[in-house]
MOPAC internal coordinates of N, CA, C and O (Angstrom, degrees):
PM7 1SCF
backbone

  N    0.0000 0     0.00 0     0.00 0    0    0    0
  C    1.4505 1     0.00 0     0.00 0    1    0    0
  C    1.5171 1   110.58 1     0.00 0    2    1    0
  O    1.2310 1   126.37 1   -39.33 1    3    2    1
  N    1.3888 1   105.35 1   140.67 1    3    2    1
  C    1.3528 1   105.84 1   167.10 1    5    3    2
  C    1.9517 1   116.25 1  -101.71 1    6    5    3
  O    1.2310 1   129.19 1   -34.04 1    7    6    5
  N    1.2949 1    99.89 1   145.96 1    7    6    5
  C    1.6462 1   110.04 1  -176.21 1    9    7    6
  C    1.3254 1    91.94 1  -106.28 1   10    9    7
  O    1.2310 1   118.75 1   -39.07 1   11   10    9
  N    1.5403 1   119.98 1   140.93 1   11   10    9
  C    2.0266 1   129.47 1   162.55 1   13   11   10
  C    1.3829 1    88.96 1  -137.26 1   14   13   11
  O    1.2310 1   136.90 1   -50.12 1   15   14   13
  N    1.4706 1    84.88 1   129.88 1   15   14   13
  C    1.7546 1    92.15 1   152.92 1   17   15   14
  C    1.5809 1   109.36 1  -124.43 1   18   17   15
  O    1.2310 1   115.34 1   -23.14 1   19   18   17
  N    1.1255 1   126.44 1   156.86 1   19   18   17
  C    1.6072 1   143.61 1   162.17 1   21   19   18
  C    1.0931 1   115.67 1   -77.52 1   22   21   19
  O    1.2310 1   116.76 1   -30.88 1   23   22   21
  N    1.4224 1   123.76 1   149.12 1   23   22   21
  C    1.1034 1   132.77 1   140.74 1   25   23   22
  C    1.2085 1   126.01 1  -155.22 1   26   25   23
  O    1.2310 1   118.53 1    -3.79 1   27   26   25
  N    1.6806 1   120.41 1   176.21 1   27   26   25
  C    1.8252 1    92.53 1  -176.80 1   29   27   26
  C    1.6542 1   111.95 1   117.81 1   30   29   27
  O    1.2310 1   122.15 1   156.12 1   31   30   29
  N    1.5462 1   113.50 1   -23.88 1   31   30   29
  C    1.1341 1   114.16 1   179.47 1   33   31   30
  C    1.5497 1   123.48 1   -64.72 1   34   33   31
  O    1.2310 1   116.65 1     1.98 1   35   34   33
  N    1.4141 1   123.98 1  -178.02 1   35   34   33
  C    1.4963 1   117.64 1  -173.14 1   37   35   34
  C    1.3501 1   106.28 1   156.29 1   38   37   35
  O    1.2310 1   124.89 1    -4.50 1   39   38   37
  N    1.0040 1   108.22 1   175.50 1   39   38   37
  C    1.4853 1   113.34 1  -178.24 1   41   39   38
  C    2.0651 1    91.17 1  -122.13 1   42   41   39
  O    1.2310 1   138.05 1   -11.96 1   43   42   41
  N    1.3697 1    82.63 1   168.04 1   43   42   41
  C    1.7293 1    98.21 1  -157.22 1   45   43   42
  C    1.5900 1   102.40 1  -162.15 1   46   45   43
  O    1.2310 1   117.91 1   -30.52 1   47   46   45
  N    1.6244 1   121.58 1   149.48 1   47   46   45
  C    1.0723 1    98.63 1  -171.91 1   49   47   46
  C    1.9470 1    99.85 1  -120.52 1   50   49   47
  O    1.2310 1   116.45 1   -32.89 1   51   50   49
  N    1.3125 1   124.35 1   147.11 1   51   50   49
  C    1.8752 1   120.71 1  -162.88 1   53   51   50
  C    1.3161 1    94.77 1   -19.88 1   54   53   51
  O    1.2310 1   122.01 1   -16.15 1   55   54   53
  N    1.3731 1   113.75 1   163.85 1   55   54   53
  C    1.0230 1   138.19 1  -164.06 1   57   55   54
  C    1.5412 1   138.70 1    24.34 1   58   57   55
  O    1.2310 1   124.61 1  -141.74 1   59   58   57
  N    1.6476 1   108.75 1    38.26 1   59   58   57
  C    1.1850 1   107.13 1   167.45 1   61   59   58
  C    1.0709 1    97.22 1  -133.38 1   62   61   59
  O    1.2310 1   118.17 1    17.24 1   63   62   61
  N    1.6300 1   121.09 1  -162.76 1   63   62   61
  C    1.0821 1   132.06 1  -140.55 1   65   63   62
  C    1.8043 1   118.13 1  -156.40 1   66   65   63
  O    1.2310 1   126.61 1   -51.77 1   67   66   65
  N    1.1896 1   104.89 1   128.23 1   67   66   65
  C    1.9376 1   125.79 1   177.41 1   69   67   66
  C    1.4385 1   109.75 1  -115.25 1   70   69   67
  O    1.2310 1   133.72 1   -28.73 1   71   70   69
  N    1.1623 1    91.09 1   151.27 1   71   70   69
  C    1.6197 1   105.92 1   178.30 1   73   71   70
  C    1.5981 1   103.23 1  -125.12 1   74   73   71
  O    1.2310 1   116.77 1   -40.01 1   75   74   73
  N    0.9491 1   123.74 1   139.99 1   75   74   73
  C    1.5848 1   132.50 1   178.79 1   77   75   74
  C    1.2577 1   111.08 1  -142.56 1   78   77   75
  O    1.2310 1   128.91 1   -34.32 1   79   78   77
  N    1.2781 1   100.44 1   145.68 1   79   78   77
  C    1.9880 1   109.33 1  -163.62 1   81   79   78
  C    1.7889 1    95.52 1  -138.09 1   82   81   79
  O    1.2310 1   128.21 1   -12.38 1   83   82   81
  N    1.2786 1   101.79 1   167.62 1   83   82   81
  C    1.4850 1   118.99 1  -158.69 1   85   83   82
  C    1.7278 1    84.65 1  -160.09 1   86   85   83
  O    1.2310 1   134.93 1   -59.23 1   87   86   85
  N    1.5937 1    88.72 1   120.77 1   87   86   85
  C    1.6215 1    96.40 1   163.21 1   89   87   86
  C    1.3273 1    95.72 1  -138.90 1   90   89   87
  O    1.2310 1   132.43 1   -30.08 1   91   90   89
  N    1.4500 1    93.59 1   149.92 1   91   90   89
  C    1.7331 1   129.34 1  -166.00 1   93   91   90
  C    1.5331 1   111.53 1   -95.72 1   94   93   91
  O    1.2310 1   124.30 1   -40.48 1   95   94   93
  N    0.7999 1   109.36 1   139.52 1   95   94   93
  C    1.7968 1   111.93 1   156.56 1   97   95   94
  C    1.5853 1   114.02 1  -154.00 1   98   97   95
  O    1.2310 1   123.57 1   -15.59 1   99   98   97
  N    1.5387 1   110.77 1   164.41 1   99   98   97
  C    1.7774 1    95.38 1   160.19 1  101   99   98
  C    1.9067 1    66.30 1   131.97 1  102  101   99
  O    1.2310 1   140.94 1    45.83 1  103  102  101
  N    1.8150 1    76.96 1  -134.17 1  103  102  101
  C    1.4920 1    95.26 1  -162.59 1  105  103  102
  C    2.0684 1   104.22 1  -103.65 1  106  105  103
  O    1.2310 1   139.45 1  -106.31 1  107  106  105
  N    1.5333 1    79.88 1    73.69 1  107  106  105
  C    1.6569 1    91.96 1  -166.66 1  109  107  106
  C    1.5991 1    96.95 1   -58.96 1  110  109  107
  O    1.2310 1   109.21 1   141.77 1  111  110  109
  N    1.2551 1   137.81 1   -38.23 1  111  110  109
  C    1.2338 1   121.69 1  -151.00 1  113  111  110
  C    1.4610 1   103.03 1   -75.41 1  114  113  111
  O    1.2310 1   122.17 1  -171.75 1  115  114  113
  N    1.1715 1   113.45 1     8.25 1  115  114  113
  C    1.7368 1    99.74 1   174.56 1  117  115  114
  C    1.3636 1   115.97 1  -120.49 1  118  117  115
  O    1.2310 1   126.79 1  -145.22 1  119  118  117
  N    1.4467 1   104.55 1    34.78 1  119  118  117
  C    1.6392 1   134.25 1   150.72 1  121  119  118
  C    1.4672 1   105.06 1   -54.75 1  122  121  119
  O    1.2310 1   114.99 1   -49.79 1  123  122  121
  N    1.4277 1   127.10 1   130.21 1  123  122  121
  C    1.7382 1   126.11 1   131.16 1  125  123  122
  C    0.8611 1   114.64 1   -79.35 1  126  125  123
  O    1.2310 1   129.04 1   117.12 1  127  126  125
  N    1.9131 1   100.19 1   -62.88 1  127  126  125
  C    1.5778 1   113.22 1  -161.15 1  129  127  126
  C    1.4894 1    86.51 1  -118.14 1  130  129  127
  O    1.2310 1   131.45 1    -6.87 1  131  130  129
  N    1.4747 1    95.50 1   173.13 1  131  130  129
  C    2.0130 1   124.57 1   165.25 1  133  131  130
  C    1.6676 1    98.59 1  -135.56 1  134  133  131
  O    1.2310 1   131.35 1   -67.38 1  135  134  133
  N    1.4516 1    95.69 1   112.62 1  135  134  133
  C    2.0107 1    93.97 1   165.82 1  137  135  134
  C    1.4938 1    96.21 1  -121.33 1  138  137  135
  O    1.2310 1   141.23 1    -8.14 1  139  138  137
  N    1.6548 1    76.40 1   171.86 1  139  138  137
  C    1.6304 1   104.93 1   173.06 1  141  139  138
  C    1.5257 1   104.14 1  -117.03 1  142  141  139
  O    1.2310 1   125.87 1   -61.23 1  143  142  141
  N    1.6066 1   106.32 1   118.77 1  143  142  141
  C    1.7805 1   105.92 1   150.21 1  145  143  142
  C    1.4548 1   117.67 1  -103.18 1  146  145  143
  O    1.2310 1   128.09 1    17.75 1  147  146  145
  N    1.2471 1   102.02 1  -162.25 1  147  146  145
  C    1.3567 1   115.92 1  -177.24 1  149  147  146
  C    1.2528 1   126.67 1  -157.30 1  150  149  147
  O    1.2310 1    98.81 1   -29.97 1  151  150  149
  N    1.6721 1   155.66 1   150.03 1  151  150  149
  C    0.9346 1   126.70 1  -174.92 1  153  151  150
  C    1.5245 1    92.99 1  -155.63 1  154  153  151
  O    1.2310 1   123.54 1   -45.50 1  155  154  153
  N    1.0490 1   110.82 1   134.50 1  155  154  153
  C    1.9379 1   116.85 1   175.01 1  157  155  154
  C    1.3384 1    83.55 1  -115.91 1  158  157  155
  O    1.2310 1   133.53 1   -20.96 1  159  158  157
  N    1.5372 1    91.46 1   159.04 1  159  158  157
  C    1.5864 1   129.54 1  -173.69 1  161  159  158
  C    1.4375 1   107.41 1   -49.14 1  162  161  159
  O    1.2310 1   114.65 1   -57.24 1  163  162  161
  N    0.9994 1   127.74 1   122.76 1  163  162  161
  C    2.0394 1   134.08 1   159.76 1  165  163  162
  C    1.5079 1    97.33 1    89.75 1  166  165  163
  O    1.2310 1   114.56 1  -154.07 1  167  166  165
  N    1.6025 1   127.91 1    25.93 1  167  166  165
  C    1.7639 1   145.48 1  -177.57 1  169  167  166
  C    0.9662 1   118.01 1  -124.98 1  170  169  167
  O    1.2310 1   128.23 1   -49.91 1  171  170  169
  N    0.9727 1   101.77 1   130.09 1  171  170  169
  C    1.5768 1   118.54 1   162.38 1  173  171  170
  C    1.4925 1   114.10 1   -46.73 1  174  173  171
  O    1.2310 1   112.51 1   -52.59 1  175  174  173
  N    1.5574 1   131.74 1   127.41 1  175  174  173
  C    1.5123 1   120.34 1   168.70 1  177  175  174
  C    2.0025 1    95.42 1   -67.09 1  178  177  175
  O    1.2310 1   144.94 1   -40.83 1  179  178  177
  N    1.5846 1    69.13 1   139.17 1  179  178  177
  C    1.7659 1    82.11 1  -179.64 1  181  179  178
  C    1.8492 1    96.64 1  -133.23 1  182  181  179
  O    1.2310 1   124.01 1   -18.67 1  183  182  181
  N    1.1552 1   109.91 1   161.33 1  183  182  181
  C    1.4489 1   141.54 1   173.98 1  185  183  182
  C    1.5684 1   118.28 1   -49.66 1  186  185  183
  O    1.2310 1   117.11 1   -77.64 1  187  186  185
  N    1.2267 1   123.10 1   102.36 1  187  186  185
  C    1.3465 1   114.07 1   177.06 1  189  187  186
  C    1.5370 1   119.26 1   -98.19 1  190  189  187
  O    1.2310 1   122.53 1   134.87 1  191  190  189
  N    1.3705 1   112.76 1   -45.13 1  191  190  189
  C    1.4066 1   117.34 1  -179.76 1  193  191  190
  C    1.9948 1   105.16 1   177.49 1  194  193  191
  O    1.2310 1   138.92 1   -14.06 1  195  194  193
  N    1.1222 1    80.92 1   165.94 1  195  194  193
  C    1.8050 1   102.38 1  -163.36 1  197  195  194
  C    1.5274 1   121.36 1  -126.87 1  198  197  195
  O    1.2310 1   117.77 1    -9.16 1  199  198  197
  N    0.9645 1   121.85 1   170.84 1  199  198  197
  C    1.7196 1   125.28 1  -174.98 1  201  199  198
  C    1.3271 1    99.66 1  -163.79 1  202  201  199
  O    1.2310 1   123.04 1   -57.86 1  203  202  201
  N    1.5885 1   111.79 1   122.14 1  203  202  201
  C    1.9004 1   101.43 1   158.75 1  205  203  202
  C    1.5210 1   107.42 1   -73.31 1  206  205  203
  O    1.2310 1   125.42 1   -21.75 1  207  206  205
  N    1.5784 1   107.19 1   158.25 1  207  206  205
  C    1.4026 1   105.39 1  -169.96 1  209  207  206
  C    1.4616 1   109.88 1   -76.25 1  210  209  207
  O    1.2310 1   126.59 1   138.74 1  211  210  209
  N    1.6835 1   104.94 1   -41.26 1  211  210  209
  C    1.3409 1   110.83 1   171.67 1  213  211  210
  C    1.6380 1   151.85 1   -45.24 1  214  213  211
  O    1.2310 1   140.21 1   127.18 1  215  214  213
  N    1.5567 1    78.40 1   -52.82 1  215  214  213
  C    1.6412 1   112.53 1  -157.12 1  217  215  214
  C    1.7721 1    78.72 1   -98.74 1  218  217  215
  O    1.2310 1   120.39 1   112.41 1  219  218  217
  N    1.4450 1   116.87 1   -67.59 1  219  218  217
  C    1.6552 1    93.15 1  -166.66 1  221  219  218
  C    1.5164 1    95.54 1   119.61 1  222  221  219
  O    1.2310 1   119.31 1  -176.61 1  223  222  221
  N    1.2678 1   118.92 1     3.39 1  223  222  221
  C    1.6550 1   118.61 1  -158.92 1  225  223  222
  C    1.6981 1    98.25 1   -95.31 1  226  225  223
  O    1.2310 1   111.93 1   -28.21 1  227  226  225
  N    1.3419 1   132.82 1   151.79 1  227  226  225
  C    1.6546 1   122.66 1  -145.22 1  229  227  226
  C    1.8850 1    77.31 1  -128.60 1  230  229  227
  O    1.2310 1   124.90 1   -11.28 1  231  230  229
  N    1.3218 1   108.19 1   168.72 1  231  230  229
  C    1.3580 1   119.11 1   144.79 1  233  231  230
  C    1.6924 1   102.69 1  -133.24 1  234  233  231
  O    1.2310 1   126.80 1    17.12 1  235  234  233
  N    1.3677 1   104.52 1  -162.88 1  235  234  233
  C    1.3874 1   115.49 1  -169.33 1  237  235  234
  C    1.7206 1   114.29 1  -161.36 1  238  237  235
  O    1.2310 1   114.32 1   -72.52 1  239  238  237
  N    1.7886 1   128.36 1   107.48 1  239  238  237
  C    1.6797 1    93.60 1   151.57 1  241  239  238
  C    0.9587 1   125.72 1   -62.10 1  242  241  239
  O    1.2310 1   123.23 1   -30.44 1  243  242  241
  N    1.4058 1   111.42 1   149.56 1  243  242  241
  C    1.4894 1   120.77 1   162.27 1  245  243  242
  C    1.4611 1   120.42 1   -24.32 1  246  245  243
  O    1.2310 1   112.20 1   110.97 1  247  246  245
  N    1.0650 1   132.32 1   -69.03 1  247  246  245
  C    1.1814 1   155.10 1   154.36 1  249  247  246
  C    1.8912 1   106.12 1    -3.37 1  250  249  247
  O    1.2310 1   123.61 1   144.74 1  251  250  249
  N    1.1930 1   110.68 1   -35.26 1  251  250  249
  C    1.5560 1   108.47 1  -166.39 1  253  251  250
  C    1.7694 1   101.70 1  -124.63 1  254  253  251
  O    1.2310 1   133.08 1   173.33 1  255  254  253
  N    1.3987 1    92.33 1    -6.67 1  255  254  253
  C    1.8576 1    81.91 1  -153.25 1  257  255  254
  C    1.7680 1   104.61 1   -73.85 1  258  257  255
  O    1.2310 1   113.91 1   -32.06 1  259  258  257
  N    1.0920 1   129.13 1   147.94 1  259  258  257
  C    1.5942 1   141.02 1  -146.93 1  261  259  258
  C    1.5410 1   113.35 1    87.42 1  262  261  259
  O    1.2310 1   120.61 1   138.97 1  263  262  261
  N    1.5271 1   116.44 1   -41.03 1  263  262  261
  C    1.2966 1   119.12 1  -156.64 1  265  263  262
  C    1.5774 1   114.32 1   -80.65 1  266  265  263
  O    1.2310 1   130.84 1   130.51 1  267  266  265
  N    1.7484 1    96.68 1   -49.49 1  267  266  265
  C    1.3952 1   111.27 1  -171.59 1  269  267  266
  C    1.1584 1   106.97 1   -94.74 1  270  269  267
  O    1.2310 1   113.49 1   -20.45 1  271  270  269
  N    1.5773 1   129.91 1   159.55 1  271  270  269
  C    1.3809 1   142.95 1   115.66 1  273  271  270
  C    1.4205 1   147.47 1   -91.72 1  274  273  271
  O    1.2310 1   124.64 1   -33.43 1  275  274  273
  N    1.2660 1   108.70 1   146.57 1  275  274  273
  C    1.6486 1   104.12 1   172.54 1  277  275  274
  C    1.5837 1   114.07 1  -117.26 1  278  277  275
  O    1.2310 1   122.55 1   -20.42 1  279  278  277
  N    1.0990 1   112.72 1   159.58 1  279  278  277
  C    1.2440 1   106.90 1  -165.61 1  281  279  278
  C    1.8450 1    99.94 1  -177.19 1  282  281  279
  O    1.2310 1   122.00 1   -33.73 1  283  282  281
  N    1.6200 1   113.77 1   146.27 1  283  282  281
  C    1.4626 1   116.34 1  -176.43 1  285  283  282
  C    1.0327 1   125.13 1  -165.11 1  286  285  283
  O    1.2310 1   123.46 1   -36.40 1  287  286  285
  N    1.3262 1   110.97 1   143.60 1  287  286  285
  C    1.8114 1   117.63 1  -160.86 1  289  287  286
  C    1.4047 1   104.11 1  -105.58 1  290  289  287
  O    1.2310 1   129.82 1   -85.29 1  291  290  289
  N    1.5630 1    98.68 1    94.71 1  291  290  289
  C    1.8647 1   111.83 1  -178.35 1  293  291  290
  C    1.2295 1   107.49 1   -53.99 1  294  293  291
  O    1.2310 1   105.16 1   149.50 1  295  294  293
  N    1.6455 1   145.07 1   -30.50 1  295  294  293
  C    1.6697 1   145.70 1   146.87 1  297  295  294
  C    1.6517 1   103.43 1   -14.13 1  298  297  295
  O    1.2310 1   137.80 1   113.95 1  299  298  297
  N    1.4208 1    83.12 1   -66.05 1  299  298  297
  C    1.5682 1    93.06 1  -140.43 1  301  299  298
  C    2.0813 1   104.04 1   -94.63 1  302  301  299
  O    1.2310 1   131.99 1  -167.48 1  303  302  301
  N    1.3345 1    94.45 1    12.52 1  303  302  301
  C    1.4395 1    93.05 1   170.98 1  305  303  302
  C    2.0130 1   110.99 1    59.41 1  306  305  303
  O    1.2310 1   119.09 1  -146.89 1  307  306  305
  N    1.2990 1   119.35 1    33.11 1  307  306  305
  C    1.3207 1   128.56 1  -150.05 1  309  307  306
  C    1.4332 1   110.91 1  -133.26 1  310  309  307
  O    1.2310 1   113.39 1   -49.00 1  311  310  309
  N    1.1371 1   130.10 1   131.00 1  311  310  309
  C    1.3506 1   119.00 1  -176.70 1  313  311  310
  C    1.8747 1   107.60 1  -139.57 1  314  313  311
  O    1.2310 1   116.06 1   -56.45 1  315  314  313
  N    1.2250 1   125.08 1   123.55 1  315  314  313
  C    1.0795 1    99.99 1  -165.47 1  317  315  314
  C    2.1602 1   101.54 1  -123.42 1  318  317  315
  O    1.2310 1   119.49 1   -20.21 1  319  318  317
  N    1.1089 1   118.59 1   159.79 1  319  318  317
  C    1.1006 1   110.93 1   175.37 1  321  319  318
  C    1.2783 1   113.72 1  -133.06 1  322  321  319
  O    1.2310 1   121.72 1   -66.40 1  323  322  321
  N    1.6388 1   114.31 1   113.60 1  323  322  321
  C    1.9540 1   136.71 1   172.79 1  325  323  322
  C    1.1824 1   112.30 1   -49.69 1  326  325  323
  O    1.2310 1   107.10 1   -75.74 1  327  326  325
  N    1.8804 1   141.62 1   104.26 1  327  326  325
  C    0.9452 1   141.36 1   173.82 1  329  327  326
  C    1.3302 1   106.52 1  -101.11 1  330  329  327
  O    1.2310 1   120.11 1   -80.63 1  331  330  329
  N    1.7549 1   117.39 1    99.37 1  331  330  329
  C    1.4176 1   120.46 1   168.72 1  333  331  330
  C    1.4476 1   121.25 1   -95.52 1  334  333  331
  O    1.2310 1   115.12 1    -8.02 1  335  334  333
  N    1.2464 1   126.86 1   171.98 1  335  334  333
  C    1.0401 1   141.91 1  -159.57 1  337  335  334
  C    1.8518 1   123.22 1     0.09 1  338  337  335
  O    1.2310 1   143.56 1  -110.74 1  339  338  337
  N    1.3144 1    71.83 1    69.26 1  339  338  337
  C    1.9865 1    82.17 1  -174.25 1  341  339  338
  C    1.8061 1   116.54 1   -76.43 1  342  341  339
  O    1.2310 1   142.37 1   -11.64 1  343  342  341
  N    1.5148 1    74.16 1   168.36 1  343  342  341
  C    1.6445 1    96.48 1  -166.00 1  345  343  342
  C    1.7581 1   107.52 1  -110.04 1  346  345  343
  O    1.2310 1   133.09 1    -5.63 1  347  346  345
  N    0.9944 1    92.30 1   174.37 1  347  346  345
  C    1.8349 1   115.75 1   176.08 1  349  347  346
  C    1.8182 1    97.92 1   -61.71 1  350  349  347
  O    1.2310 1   124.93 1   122.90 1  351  350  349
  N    1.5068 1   108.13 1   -57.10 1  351  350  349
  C    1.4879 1   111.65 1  -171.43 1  353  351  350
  C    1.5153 1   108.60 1   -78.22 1  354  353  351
  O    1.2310 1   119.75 1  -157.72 1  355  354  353
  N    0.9694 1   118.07 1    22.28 1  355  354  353
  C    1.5411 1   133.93 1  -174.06 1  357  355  354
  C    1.5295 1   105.59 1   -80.64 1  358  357  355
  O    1.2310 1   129.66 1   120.96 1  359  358  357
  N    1.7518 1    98.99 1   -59.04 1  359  358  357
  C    1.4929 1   119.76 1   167.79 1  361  359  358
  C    1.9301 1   130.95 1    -8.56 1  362  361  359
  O    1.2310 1   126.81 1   -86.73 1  363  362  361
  N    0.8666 1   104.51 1    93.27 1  363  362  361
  C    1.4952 1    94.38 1  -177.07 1  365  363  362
  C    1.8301 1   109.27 1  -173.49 1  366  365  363
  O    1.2310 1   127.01 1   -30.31 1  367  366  365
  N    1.1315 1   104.11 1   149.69 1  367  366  365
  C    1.7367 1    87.11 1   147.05 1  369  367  366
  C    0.8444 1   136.19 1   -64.95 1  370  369  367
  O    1.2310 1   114.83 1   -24.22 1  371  370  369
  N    1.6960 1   127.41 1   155.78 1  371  370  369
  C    1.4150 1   119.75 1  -169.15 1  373  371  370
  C    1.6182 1    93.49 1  -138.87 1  374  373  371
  O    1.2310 1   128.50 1   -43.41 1  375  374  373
  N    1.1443 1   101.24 1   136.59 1  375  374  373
  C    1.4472 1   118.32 1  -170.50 1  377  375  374
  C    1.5475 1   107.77 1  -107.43 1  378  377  375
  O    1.2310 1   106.78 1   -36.52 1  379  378  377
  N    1.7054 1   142.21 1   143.48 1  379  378  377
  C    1.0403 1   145.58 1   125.35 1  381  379  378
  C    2.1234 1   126.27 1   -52.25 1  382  381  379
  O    1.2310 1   121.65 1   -39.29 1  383  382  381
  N    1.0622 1   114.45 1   140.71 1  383  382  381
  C    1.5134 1   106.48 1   165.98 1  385  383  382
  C    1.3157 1    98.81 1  -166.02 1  386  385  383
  O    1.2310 1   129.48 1     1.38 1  387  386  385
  N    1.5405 1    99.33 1  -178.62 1  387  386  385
  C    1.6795 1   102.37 1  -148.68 1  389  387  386
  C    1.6279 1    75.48 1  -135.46 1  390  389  387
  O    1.2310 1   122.69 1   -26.87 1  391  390  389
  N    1.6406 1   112.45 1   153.13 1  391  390  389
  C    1.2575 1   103.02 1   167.42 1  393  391  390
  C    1.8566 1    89.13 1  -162.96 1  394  393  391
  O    1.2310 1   121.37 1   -39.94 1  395  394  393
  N    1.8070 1   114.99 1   140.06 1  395  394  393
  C    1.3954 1   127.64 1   175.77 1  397  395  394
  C    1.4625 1   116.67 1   -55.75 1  398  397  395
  O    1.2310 1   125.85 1   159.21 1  399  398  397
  N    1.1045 1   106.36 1   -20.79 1  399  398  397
  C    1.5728 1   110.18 1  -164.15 1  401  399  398
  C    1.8723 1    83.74 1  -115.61 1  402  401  399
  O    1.2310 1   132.05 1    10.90 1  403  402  401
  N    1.9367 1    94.33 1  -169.10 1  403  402  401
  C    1.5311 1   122.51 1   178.63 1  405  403  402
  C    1.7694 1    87.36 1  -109.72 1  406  405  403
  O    1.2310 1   134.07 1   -49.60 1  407  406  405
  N    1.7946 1    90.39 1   130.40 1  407  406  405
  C    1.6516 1    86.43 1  -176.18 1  409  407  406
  C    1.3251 1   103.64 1  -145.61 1  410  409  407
  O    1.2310 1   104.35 1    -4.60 1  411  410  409
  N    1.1708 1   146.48 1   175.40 1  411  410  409
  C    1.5888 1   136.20 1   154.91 1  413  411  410
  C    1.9598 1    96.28 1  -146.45 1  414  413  411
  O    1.2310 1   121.79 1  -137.34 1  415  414  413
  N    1.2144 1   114.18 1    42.66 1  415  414  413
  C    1.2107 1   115.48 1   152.81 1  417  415  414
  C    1.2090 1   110.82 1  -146.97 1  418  417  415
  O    1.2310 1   121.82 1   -19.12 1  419  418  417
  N    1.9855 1   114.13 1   160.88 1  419  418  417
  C    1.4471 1   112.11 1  -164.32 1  421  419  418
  C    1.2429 1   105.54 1   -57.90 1  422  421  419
  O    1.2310 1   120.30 1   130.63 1  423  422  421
  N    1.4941 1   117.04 1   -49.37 1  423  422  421
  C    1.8114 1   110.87 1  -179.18 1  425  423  422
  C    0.8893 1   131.49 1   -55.08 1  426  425  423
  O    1.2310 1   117.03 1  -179.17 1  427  426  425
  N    1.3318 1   123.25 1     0.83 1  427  426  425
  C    1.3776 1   113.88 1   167.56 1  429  427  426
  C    1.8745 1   109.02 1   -99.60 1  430  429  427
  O    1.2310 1   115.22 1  -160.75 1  431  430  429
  N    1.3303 1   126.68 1    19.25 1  431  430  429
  C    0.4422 1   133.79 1  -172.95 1  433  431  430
  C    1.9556 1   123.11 1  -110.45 1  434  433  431
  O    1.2310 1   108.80 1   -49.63 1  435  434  433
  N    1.1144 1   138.57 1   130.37 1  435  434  433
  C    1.1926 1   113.43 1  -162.59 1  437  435  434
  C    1.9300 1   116.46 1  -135.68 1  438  437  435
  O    1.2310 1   129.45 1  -167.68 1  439  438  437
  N    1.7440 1    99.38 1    12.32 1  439  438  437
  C    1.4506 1    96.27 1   160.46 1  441  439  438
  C    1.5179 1   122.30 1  -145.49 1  442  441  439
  O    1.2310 1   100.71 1    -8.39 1  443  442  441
  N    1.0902 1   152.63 1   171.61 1  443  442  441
  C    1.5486 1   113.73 1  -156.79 1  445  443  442
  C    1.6438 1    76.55 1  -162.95 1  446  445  443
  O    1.2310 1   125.54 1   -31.02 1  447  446  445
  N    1.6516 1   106.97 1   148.98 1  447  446  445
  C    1.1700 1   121.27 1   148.92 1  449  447  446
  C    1.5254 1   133.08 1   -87.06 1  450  449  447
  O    1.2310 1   119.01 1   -17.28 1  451  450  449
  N    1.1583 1   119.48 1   162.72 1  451  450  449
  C    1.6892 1   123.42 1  -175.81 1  453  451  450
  C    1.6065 1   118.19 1   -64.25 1  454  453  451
  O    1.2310 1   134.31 1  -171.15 1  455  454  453
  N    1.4358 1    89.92 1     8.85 1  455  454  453
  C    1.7542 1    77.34 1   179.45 1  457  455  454
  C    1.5842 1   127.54 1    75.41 1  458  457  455
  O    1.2310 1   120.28 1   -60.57 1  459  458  457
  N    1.6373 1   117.06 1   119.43 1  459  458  457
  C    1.3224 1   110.89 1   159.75 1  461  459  458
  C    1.4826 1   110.36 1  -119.78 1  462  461  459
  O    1.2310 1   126.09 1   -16.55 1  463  462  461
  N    1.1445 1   105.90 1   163.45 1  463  462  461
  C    1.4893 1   127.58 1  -168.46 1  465  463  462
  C    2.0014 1   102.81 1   -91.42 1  466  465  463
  O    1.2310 1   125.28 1   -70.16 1  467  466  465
  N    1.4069 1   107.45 1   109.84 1  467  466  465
  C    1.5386 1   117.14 1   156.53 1  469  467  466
  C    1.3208 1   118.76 1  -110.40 1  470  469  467
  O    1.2310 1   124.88 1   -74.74 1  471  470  469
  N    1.5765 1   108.23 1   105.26 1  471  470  469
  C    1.8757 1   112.33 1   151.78 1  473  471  470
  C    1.1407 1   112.15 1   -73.46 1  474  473  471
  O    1.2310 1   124.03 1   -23.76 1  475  474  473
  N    1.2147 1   109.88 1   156.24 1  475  474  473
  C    1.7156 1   130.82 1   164.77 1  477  475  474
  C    1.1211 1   112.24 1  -131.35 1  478  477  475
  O    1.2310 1   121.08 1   -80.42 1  479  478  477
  N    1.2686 1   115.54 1    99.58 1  479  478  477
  C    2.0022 1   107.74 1  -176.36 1  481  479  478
  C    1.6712 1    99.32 1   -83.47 1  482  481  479
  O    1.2310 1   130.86 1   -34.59 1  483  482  481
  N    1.7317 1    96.65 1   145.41 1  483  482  481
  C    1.5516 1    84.96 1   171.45 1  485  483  482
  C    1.7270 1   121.50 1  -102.93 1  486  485  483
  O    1.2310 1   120.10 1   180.00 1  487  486  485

């Protein structure tokens, strides 16, 4: 099994910026990827962005790409993701998960962290 926890959340007001990190433990080696979702109230959790564990290689939704980064310290079992110049629709929880394969949906996904909480006042 793999364990993620979050951290990093906060409230922020448009156009600034959080960083949130997710560290792993357990049975890390059966990591591919590490994503980030998200889910605001009466939504579907949807796809924010990705990292192979290996390679280091990122994806992005549309939705974030310029704004965010991902990025992770294979040492330290840690992956953290740069939220710049955020928005109102930014708002949501943001979840860590671990998944064997390359995925950008929750089901393909198969261990999940507890979630932190991002406001964006506008």
């Amino acid at each position: 099994q793999v364990q993620l926890v979050e951290s990093g959340g906060g409230f922020v007001q448009a156009g600034g910026s959080l960083r949130l990190s997710c560290a792993a433990s357990g049975g890390t080696f059966s990591i591919y990827t590490l994503g980030w979702f998200r889910q605001a109230p009466g939504k579907e959790r949807e796809f924010v962005a990705g990292i192979m564990w290996s390679s280091g290689s990122t994806f992005f939704a549309d939705s974030v790409k310029g704004r965010f980064t991902i990025s992770r310290e294979y040492a330290k079992n840690t992956v953290w993701l740069q939220m710049n110049s955020l928005k109102a629709e930014d708002t949501a929880v943001y979840y860590c998960a671990s998944s064997p394969d390359i995925s950008t949906i929750p089901g393909g996904y198969d261990y999940w962290g507890q979630g932190t909480q991002v406001t964006v006042s506008s």
